[in-house]
Each structure stands twice: as C-alpha cells, then as structure tokens.
C-alpha positions in Angstrom: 108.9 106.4 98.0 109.9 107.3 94.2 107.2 107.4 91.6 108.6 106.1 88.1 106.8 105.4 84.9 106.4 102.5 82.8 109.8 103.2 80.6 112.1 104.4 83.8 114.3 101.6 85.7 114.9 101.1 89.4 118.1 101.2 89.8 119.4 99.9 93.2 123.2 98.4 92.4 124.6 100.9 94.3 122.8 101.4 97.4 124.5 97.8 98.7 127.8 98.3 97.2 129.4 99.9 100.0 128.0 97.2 102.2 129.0 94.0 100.5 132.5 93.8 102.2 131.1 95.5 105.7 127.6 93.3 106.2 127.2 90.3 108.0 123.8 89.8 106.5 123.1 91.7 103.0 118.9 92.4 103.1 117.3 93.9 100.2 113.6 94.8 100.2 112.3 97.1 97.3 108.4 97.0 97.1 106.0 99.1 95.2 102.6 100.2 94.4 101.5 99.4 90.6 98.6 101.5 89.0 97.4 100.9 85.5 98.3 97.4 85.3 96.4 95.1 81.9 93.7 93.7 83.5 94.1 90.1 81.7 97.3 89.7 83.4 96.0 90.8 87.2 93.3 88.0 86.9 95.7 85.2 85.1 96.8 83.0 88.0 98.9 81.1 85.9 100.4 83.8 83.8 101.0 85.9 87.4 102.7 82.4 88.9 104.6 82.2 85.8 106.2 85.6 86.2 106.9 85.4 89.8 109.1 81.9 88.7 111.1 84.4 85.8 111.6 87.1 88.5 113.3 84.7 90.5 115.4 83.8 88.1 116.4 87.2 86.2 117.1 88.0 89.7 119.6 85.6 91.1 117.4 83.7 93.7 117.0 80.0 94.5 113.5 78.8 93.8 112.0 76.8 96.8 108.0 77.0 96.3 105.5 79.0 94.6 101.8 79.3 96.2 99.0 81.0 94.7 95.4 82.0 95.6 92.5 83.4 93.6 90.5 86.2 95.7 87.6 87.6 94.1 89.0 88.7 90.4 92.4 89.4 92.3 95.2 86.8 92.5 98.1 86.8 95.2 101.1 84.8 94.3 104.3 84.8 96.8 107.4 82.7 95.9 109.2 81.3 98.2 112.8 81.6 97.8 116.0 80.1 99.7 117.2 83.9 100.0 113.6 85.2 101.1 110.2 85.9 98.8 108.3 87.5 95.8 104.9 88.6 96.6 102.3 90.1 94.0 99.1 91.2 94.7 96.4 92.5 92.6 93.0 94.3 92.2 92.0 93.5 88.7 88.6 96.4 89.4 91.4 98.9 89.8 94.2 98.0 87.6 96.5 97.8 90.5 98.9 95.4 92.1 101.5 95.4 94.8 104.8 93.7 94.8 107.2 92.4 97.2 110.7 91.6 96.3 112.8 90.6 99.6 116.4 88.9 99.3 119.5 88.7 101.3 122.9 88.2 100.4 125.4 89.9 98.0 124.4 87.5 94.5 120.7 88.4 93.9 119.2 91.2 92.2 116.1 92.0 93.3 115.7 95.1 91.6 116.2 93.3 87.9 113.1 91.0 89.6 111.6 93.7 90.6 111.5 95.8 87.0 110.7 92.4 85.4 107.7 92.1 87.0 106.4 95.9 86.5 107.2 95.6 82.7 105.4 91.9 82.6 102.3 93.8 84.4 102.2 96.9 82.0 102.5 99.1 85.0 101.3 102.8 83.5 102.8 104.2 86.7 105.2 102.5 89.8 105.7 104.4 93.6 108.4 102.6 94.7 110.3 102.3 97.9 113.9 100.3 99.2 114.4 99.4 102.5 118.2 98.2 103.0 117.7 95.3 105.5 121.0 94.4 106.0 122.7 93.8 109.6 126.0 96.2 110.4 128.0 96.2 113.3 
C-alpha cells in the first residue's frame, strides 16, 4: 500500500506494459482508502453516481449499469462495466470513502479512473494499493 496526498498521481502505465504482449487476460485492480473526503459529496447519491459514470469514461471502460444505495448518511455506488467494476464507498461521519477500480484488458485505464475519482472526492490523503490480476502462462 502507498500513501499519497491530494496533489500526487497514481501512476500505474507501466506496471502492465511488459505484460500486454505476454497476458492472456490483462487484470488491473488498484483500490484505496480515502481520508478527508468533503462531506457534501460522500452523502450526494447523485453527485457520487455521477462520478462513477465520468470514471468510467476518463478511464476507457464500457458502461453496462450503475446501482446505488443510501446507508445511513453513507452512499455505496458500484458501476458495472463490460471490462469489470467501480465501487465507492463512504462514511460521511468520518470523511472517508473506499474505492474500487477493477478492469481487464490492455485499452482501459483504471488508474486515470481511479485519480479522477480521489480528486472529485477532495481526498486530503489516499493509501493506495495495485494488485496486477492478469493471467500468465
């Protein structure tokens, strides 16, 4: 896990470089904790579902659904994308939300969706982590 703050940029291009010509399936999960979020937003279900549908598109992905759920003053919003999902999460009491951003094959970018999402959120501070999901033989 990497902690960053609100002006760095998670930059995972070059992690599945050397895979794009060896993979039979390209998997890219990057995730993250996010702490001092604007409370406004973390209770906004609209404005939350709104930003999941922009991440999908800043990062390359083929929208198929977008669900969303109220929970207390939280909100959870997951898109549902042909190449896999966006999840976010939040706790409006502590300023915090978590994020998912899951895709496979060589075209998306889930790390543009990823840092699209922190900056919409005013994430103070991110932990981040990248777990490389693709399959090698």
């Amino acid at each position: 896990m990497m902690t960053v703050t609100l002006n760095s940029i998670v930059e995972l291009g070059h992690i599945n470089q050397k895979y794009s010509t060896e993979a039979k399936v390209i998997g890219k999960h990057i995730y993250g904790n996010l702490y001092d979020c604007d409370y406004n937003i973390l209770t906004d279900e609209g404005k939350l579902r709104e930003i999941a549908i922009k991440a999908t598109q800043i990062g390359r992905m083929t929208l198929l659904d977008v669900k969303s759920w109220k929970i207390g003053l939280g909100v959870s919003v997951l898109a549902v994308v042909l190449e896999s999902h966006i999840a976010i999460h939040t706790w409006p009491e502590y300023n915090f939300a978590t994020v998912d951003v899951y895709t496979c094959g060589a075209k998306t970018r889930p790390e543009e969706a990823f840092n699209f999402i922190v900056k919409e959120l005013k994430a103070r501070k991110v932990v981040w982590g990248y777990a490389d999901r693709s399959y090698l033989e």
